[in-house]
N, C-alpha and C positions, 0 to 999 in steps of 0.2 A: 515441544522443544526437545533434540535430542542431545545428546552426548554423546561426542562418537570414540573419542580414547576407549581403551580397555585398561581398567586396575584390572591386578593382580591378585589383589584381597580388598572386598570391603566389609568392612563390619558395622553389624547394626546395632544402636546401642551403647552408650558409653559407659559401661559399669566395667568390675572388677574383674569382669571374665573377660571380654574387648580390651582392657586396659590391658592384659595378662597376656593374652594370645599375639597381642597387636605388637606387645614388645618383647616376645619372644622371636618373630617374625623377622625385624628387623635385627637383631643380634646373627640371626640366621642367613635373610638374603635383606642384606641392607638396600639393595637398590629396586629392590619389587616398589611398585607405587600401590599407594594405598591410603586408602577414604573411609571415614568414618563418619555415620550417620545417626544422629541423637536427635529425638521430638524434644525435650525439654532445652533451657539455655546454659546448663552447666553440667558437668559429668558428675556421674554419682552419684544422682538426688534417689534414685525406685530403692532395692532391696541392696542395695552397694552400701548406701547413705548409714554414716556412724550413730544414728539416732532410730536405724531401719532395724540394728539388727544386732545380736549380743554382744558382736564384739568378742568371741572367744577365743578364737584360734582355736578353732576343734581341733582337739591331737588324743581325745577319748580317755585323757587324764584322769577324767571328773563326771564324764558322760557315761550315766550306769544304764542303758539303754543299750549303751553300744557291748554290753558283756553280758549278757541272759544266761540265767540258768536254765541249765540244762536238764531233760525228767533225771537225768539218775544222781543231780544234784552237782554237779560238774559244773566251773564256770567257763562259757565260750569264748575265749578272748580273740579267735580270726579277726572280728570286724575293728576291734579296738586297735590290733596290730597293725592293721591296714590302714586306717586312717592316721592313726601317727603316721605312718609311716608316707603318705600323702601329703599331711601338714611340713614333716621333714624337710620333702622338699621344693616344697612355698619358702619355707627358711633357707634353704640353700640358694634358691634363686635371688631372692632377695639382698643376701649376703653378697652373693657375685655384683650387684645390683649396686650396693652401695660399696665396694671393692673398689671399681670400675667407674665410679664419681654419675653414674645414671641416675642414681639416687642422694642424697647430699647429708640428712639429719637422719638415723632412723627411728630414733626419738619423736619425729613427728608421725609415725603410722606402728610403731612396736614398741610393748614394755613388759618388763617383768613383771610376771605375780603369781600369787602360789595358787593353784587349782584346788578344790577338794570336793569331797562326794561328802555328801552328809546324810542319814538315815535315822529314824524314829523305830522304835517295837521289835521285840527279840528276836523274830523271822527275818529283817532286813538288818539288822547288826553281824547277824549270824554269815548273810549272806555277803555284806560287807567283806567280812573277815573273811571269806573261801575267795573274794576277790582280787585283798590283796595278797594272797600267799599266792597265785593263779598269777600277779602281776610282776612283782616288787622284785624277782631277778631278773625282770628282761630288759635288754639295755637301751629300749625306750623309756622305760619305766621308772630306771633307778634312780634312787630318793626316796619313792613314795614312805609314807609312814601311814602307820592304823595307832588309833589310840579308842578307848571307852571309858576313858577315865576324864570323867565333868572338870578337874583343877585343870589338866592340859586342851582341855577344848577351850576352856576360861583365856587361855594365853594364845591358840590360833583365834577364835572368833569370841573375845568378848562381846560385840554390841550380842549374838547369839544365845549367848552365855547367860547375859542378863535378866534379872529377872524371870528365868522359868525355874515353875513350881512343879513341874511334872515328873512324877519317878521313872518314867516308863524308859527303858533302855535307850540311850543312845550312841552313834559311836561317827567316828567320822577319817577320813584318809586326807593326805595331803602331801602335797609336791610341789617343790620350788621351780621347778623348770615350766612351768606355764605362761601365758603370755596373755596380755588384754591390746586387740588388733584394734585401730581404728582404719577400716578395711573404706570409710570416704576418703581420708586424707589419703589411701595410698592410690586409691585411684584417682584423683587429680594429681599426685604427684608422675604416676605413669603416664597420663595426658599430656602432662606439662614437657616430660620428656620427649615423647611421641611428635607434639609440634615442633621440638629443635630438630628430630630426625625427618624433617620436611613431611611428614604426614598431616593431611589435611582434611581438619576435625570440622565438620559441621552441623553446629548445633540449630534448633528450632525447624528441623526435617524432618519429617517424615514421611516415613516408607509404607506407601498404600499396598506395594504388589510385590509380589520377585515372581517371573516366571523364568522359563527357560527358553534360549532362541533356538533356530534350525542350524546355528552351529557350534552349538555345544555350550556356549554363555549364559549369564544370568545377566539378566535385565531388568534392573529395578525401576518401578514409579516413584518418583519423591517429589513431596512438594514440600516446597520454601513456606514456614507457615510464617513468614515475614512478609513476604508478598504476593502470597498466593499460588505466583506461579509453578508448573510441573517441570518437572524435566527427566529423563533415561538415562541411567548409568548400568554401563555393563560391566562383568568380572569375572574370571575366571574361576574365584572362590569366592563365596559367601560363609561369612557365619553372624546365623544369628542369638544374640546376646542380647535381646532384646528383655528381660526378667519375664513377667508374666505377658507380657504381648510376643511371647517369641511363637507361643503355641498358635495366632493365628497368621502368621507370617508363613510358619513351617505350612501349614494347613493350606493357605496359599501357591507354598511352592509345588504341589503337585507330587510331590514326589510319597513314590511305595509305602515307604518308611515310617510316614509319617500320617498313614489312614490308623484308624483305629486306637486313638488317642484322644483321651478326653483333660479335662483341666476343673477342678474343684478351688475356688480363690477363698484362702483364708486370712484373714486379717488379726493382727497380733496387736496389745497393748500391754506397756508396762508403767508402774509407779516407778518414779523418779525421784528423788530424794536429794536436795540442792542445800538440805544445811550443813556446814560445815562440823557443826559439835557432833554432828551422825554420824558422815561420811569418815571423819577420821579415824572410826572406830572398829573398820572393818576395812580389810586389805587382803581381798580374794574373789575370786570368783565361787562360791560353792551351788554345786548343784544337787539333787533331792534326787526321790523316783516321783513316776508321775502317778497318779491315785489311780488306783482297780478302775479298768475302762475305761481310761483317759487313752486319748492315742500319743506316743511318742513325741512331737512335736508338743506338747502341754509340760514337758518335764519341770518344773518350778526352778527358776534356780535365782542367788542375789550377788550382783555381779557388782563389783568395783570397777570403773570404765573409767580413763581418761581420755577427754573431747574438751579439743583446744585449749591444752594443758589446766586444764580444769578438771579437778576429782569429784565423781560423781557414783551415786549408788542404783543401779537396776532391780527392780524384782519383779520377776512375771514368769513367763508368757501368760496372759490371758486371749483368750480369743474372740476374735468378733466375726461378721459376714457382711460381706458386701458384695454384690454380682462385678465388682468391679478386679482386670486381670491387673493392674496397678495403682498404686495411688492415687496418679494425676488419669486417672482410665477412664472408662466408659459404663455406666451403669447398664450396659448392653452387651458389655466383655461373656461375660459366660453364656447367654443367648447365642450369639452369635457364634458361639466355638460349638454348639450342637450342628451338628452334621450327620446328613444319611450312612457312612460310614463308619462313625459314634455312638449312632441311638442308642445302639443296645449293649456296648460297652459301661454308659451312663448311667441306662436304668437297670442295668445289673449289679452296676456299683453303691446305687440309691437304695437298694434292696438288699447289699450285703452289710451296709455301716450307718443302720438304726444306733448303735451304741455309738458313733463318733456325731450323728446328729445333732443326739439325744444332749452328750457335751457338749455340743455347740448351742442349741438353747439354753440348755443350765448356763454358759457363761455370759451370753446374753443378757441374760436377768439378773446378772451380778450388780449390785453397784458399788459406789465407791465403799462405803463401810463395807459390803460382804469380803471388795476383794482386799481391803485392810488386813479384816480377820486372817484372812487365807494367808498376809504377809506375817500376823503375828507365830504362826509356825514356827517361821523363820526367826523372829525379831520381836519377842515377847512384848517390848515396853514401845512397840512403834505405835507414833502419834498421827495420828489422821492428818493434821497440819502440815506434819513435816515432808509430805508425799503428794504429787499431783498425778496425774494420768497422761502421757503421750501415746498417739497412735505410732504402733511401728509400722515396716513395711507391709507390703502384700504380698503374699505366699499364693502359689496356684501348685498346688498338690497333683499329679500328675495321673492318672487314670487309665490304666490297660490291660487288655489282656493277654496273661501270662500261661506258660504251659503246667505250673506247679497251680494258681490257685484259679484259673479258670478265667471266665469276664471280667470286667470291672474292676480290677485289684489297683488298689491306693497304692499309689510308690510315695515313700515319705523321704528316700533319697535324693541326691544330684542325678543326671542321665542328658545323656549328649543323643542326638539323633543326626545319623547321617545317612545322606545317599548312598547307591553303592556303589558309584565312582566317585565318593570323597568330595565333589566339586560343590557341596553345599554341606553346614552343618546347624544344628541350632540344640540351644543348652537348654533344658526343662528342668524343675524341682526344686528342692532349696535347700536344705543341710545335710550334710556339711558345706554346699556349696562355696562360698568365698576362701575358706580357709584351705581349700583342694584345689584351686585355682588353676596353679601350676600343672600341677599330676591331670588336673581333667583334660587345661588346654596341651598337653605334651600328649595325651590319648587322641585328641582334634589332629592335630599334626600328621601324629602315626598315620590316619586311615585317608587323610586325604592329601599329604605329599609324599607315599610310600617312595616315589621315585627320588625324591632328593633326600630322604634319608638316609644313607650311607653316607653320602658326602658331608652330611651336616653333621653326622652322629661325636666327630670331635669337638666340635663344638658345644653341643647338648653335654658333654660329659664336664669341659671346662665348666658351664654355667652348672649343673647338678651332676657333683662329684659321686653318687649313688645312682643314676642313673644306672639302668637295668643289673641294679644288686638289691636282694634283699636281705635283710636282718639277718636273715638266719645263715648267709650267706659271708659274714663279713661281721660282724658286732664292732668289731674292734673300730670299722670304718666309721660307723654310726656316729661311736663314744665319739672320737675325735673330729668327727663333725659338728658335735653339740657344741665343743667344746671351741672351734673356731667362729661359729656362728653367734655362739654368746658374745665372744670377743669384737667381734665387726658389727652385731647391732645391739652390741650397750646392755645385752642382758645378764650381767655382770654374777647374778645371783645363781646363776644354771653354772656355770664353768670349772664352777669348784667340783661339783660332780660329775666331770666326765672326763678330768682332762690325769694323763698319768706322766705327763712331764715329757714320751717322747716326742719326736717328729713329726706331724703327720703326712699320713702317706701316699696321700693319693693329691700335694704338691707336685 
């Protein structure tokens, strides 16, 4: 059975990067037609899902990962700078979003809470403190505070506070402009809007093939897993958003770009913590460094989350493995992403990250008391009782080679993969992922409707008033940014720091 219309964009996948792209799109050329294509029956559920994923709003507040020191002892802040600077404008879109009545409560997907880095032993105190003197004038940043003094960490993080006996230095930062995202509710609430804008979502599809035709189209397989049957949709754009199934899709599509690409699935859990005499007692996100040899993605951290308006407490990441590229996946996902074009990307990657294994069996053989212990770091007096174990989403770590470290090299980043006529794209990696949404689907844009870009670009500037400015470029724009965005989505506690009473100017 064919289809013989032509959309103009479909997208595969109904997560938060399809939810994001799909409704930039429409803000831009409202009358392009366009379809969207989910195997599951509701948007949201893989690595989007508010129970998939921390919920942070990465903006590198709290993420000491994203600020390495340097050999001559220097702290690096490019990466930190940039990612706010990314999450900025996920908030600015947003903002316009619920400005513009697209969006109605934003209380139901954003809230305030104070972010902090927390650190244990006089070598990461030390390093702490070069970070935030390195941070705490830049006008992302401003608010941050460092304290090492046990009565003032007593008053940001008493349940922390309690009960530890240990002398050994400790010290912690903290900043009120942070946010706790429920990045499921926002993407059904982007769905929700998408079907008033006559776009037509269809769920329990999926997408076998995309190839390309003889006249420049993409032609998808899809079968109706309602009744079996197939059917051919063609489009002049694709993008796939598929989370960890997008890697066999791309692989599918044939295209350059997209040989030489491997995919490693890791799987995350976190304790969860639903009593209320706990949860009341901790109101932050803080996150750790992650242990000597641990990779990046393990960073510890105990997150305050609200999910459907219910306070609840996170602590993890811990890791697991499954061959599976999603949750609801296939025990055959990573089999079947080996290809003659990969082989030796793969087993050059399996021979460079003995150490990132070697973690992943040790976390394996955790169990529940081991990974108790590892929360009481965090939470001295925490009871086995009060904490269960959910599975989070699935992660597929991305695998290539690079011209700095050679085969096989782990991306523990986001990374967009496109053709080189733009007319196909598809999204790999995972964090910052959701929180860069915005900024990654506006780089989608750029590369593959170069040509309606000028035309569109007043527009892009009405929805993010920062587009093509940077920090260093403008600060002042920044301040009053935070400052109106606190205002339009209820984060009432940021606004006091950023706003100096005039105008702002870029009204």
């Amino acid at each position: 059975m064919s289809n013989s219309e032509t959309n103009d964009v479909v997208l595969i996948g109904a997560g938060i990067m399809s939810a994001t792209l799909g409704t930039l799109l429409k803000e831009l050329a409202p009358d392009w037609k366009m379809k969207v294509y989910e195997k599951l029956d509701k948007p949201g559920e893989e690595s989007s899902n508010e129970w998939n994923n921390a919920g942070t709003g990465h903006s590198a507040l709290c993420e000491l990962n994203y600020t390495p020191e340097k050999a001559d002892g220097a702290i690096d802040t490019k990466k930190a700078v940039k990612i706010n600077e990314q999450f900025q404008v996920s908030k600015q879109f947003w903002s316009y979003l619920v400005k513009n009545k697209r969006l109605q409560d934003p209380r139901e997907f954003i809230r305030p809470l104070p972010h902090m880095s927390f650190v244990q032993g006089e070598k990461n105190v030390t390093y702490l403190k070069k970070r935030y003197e390195a941070l705490k004038n830049h006008p992302l940043f401003e608010g941050m505070e460092f304290t090492d003094d046990s009565e003032k960490l007593k008053e940001w993080v008493p349940l922390m506070m309690e009960g530890r006996t240990s002398h050994e230095p400790i010290a912690a930062t903290k900043i009120d402009s942070g946010t706790d995202v429920n990045f499921g509710a926002l993407t059904r609430l982007l769905f929700e809007h998408l079907i008033e804008q006559n776009v037509q979502i269809n769920y329990r599809h999926h997408v076998k093939d995309v190839k390309r035709t003889n006249n420049g189209l993409w032609e998808l397989k899809v079968k109706d897993l309602r009744t079996g049957s197939i059917k051919h949709v063609k489009s002049k754009f694709v993008f796939i958003g598929a989370g960890g199934g997008s890697l066999h899709l791309l692989q599918k599509s044939g295209i350059r770009e997209g040989k030489h690409i491997g995919g490693f699935p890791v799987s995350g859990l976190f304790l969860v913590c639903n009593n209320p005499k706990v949860v009341e007692r901790h109101h932050a996100k803080v996150y750790s460094k992650a242990k000597i040899g641990a990779p990046p993605m393990s960073v510890p951290h105990l997150d305050t989350r609200f999910i459907d308006g219910k306070k609840s407490l996170l602590f993890g990441p811990f890791a697991g493995f499954t061959p599976k590229f999603l949750k609801n996946g296939s025990n055959w996902d990573l089999f079947a992403s080996v290809k003659p074009h990969n082989l030796m990307t793969l087993l050059a990657s399996a021979f460079k990250n003995f150490p990132l294994e070697k973690y992943l069996i040790q976390q394996l053989m955790l169990t529940k008391e081991k990974r108790i212990d590892e929360l009481r770091e965090f939470v001295p007096t925490a009871k086995s009782e009060d904490w269960e174990i959910v599975i989070a989403g699935q992660r597929v770590q991305i695998i290539k080679d690079t011209e700095t470290g050679g085969k096989g090299m782990i991306q523990f980043g986001t990374e967009v993969v496109t053709s080189k006529d733009g007319s196909i794209a598809a999204l790999l990696g995972a964090s910052p992922g959701a929180s860069t949404a915005v900024h990654v689907m506006l780089e989608v844009i750029k590369k593959s409707f170069p040509e309606q870009l000028i035309e569109w670009e007043p527009k892009i500037k009405e929805m993010i008033p920062s587009y093509g400015i940077f920090h260093e470029e403008n600060p002042d724009l920044y301040r009053e940014l935070q400052f109106s965005i606190a205002e339009t989505l209820g984060l009432s506690e940021q606004s006091s720091l950023t706003y100096d009473g005039k105008e702002p100017m870029y009204n």
